[in-house]
DRENDREN-250409 format. One record per residue (C-alpha): x, y, z. Coordinates in steps of 0.001 Angstrom, whole numbers, padded with zeros to 6 digits, always signed. Example, Ala and Ser with C-alpha at 12.3 -4.5 7.8 and 13.67 -1.06 7.14 Angstrom:
+012300-004500+007800/+013670-001060+007140/
//
This chain:
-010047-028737+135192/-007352-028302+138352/-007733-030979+141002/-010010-030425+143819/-007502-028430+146156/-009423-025107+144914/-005569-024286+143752/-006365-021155+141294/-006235-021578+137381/-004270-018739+136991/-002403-015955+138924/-004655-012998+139135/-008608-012870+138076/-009453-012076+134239/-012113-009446+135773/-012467-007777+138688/-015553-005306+139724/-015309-002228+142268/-018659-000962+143635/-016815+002582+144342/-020617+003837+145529/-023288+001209+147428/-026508+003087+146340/-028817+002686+143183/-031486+005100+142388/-033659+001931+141154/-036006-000631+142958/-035866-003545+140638/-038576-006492+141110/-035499-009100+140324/-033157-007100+142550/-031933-007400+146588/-031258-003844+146432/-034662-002487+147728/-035255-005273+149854/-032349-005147+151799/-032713-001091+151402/-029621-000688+149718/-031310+002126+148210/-030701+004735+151035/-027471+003182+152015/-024491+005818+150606/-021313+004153+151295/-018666+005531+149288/-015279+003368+148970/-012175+005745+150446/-009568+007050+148351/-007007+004554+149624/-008740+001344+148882/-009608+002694+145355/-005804+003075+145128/-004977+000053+146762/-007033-002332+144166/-005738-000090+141532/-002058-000811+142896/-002803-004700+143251/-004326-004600+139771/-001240-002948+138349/+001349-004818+135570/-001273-008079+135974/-001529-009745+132686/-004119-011885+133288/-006369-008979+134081/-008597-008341+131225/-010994-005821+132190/-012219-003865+135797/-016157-003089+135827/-016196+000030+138097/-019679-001820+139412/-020992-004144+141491/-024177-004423+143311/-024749-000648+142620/-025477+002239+139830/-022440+003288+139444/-023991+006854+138058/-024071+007649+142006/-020374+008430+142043/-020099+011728+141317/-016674+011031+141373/-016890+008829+138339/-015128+010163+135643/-012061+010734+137719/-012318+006924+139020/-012063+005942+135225/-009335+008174+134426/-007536+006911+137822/-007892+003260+136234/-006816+004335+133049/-003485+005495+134344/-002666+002740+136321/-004307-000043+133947/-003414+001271+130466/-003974-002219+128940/-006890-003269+130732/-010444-002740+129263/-012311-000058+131982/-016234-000222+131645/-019225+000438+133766/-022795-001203+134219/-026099+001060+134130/-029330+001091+134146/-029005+004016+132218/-031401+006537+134159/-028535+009079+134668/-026721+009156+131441/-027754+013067+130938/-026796+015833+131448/-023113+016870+133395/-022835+012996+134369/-023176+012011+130327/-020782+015231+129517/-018117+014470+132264/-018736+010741+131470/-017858+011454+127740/-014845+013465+128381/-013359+010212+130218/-014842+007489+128326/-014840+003943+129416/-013784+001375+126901/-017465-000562+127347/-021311+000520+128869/-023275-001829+129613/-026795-000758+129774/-029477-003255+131911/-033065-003219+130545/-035506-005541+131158/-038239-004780+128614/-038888-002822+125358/-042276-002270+126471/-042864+000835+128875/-045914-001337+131047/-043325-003929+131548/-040248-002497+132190/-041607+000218+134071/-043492-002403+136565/-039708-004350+136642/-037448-001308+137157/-039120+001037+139587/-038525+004087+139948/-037056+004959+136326/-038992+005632+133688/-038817+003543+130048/-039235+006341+127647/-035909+008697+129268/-034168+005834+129761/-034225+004856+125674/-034010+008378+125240/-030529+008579+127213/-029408+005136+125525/-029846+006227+121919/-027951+009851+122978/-025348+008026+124395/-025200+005500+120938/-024921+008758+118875/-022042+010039+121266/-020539+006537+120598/-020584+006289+117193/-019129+010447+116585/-016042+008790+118487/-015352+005681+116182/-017269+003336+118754/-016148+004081+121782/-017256+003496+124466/-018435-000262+123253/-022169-000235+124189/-024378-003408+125541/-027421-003740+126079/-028127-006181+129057/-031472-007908+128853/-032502-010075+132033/-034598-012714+130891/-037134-013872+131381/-039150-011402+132929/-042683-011924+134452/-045084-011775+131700/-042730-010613+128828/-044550-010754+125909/-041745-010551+123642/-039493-013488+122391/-036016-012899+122457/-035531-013078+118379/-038345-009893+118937/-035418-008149+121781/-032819-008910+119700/-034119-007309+115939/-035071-004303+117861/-032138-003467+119393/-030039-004604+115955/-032400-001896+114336/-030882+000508+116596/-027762+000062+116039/-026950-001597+119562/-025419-005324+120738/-027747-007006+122809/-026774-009199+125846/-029039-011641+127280/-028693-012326+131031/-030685-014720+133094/-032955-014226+135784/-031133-015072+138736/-032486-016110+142182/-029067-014243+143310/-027479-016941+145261/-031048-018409+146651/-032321-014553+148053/-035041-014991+146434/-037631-018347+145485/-039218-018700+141461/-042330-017599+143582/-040817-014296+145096/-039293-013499+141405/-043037-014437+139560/-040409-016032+137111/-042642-017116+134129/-041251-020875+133929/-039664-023016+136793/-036078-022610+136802/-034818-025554+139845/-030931-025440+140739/-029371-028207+138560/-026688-030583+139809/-022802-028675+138255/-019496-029365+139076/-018329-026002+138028/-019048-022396+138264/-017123-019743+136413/-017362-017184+138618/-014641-018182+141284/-012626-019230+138635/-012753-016188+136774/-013575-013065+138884/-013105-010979+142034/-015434-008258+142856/-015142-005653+145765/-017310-003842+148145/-016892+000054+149243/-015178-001332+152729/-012731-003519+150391/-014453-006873+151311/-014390-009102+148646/-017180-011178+147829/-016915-014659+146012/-019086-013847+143270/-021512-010936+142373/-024646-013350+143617/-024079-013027+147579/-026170-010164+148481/-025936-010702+152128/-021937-011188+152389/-022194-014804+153241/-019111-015621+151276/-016837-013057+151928/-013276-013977+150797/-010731-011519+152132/-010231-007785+152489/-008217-005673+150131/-006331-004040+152864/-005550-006856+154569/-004521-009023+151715/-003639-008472+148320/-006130-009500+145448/-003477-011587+144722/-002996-013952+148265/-007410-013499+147893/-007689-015020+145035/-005864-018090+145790/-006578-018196+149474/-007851-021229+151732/-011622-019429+151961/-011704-018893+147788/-009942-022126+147216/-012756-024273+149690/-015425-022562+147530/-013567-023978+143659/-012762-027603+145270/-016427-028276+145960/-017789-026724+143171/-015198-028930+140700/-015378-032142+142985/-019836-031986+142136/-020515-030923+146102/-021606-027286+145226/-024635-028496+147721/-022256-028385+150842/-021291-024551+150599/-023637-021950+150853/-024456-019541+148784/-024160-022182+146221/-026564-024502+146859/-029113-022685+146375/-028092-020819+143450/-029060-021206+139940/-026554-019123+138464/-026175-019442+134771/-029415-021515+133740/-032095-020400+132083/-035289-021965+130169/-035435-021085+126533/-037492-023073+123919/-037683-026321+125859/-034252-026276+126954/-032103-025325+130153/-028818-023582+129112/-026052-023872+131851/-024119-020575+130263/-026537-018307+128516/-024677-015013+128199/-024251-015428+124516/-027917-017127+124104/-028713-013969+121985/-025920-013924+119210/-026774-017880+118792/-030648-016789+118007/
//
């Protein structure tokens, strides 16, 4: 690891996320979105700082991939398939992809969706059981959701596998009933990858007791994150946040059109964030000390980085 001057590992972020739209059509239990009534809030990011990440993103080869999604359902762009093909022109080497919860891939969106493909969906669901996921999600319901997931895996595979589809699984979930061995076989009987994320307090906005999390989850004691060393992700205004878990734009790190991802990502406010979180003082900046980003309890055991928990079941 770099020395505690928060200098930047490399030149430009590996990912970077663009919340092109601020609305979701859901009202997750585990989410901010409804609470902070995110829900009726419409923003949609301007032409020219679409272009101008695009611009900033352009001829970067430490870029790896750009998640047109943030803190949103992307689906509410209407103008999504020409933001893909936009990031496609300027980022022909760069892996495009989206996160859904899947509610609104039907219809025109899933036709005008499939004429510009991303190179990766991700697809959140909570549950495989309709009581449980329906009670977690609200507002969508489970069976058209797996109905629009498996129409979008036959799409898929008619086009040699693309787009690459995930499955995102937040786990645990109050009162699942299902172990994640159970999750895993039944989404490997469909034909789909399945991703296991953890249930996050995102960055302390909510307590174990607010979330009904099943087991007690405390922060532990870290003298990394990944996220500031690895990511950038931008709201509709072009504020850039220091990691997907600040809700309430606590730790904003720089504006696109005031500074180039670039200067951001190696910046004095970025930079203050990395040197306490590699020097073990993670508790003296806020929103990380109260996070518990990356942990979750499974079989007896707290996993710091669970993304791949699944593929090692």
């Amino acid at each position: 690891m770099a020395p505690e001057d928060g200098k930047a590992l490399t030149p430009f972020p590996c990912r970077v996320s663009i919340e092109t739209v601020g609305s979701c059509n859901a009202r997750c239990t585990f989410c901010p979105h409804p609470v902070l009534d995110k829900n009726s809030w419409h923003e949609d990011m301007p032409d020219d700082i679409y272009q101008a990440i695009l611009q900033q993103c352009q001829g970067r080869a430490e870029l790896e991939s750009v998640t047109l999604s943030f803190q949103n359902e992307p689906l509410m762009d209407p103008r999504l398939d020409a933001r893909i093909l936009a990031a496609r022109d300027y980022l022909p080497n760069v892996n495009i992809g989206i996160v859904t919860n899947a509610s609104l891939l039907r219809g025109k969106r899933l036709q005008r969706l499939m004429d510009a493909p991303p190179d990766f969906i991700k697809m959140s669901v909570s549950s495989i059981d309709q009581d449980e996921y329906e009670a977690a999600m609200v507002g969508l319901r489970h069976s058209n959701v797996m109905k629009n997931i498996l129409t979008v895996r036959d799409w898929a595979e008619e086009r040699d596998g693309k787009p690459h589809l995930i499955i995102n699984c937040v786990y645990p979930i109050a009162g699942t009933r299902r172990s994640l061995r159970e999750i895993k076989d039944f989404w490997r009987s469909r034909r789909l990858q399945l991703h296991v994320i953890n249930l996050e307090n995102r960055g302390g906005f909510f307590s174990a007791e607010q979330m009904n999390i099943m087991t007690s989850s405390p922060r532990h004691a870290r003298d990394w994150c990944k996220r500031p060393e690895e990511q950038l992700s931008v709201w509709p205004n072009g504020d850039v946040a220091l990691c997907c878990a600040d809700w309430t734009k606590s730790a904003i790190v720089g504006n696109v059109l005031e500074s180039s991802l670039a200067e951001i990502w190696d910046g004095a406010p970025i930079r203050r964030y990395r040197a306490a979180l590699r020097g073990g003082r993670g508790d003296t900046v806020s929103p990380c000390n109260t996070c518990n980003q990356a942990q979750i309890d499974f079989e007896g055991r707290v996993f710091i980085n669970a993304g791949d928990l699944a593929e090692r079941i």
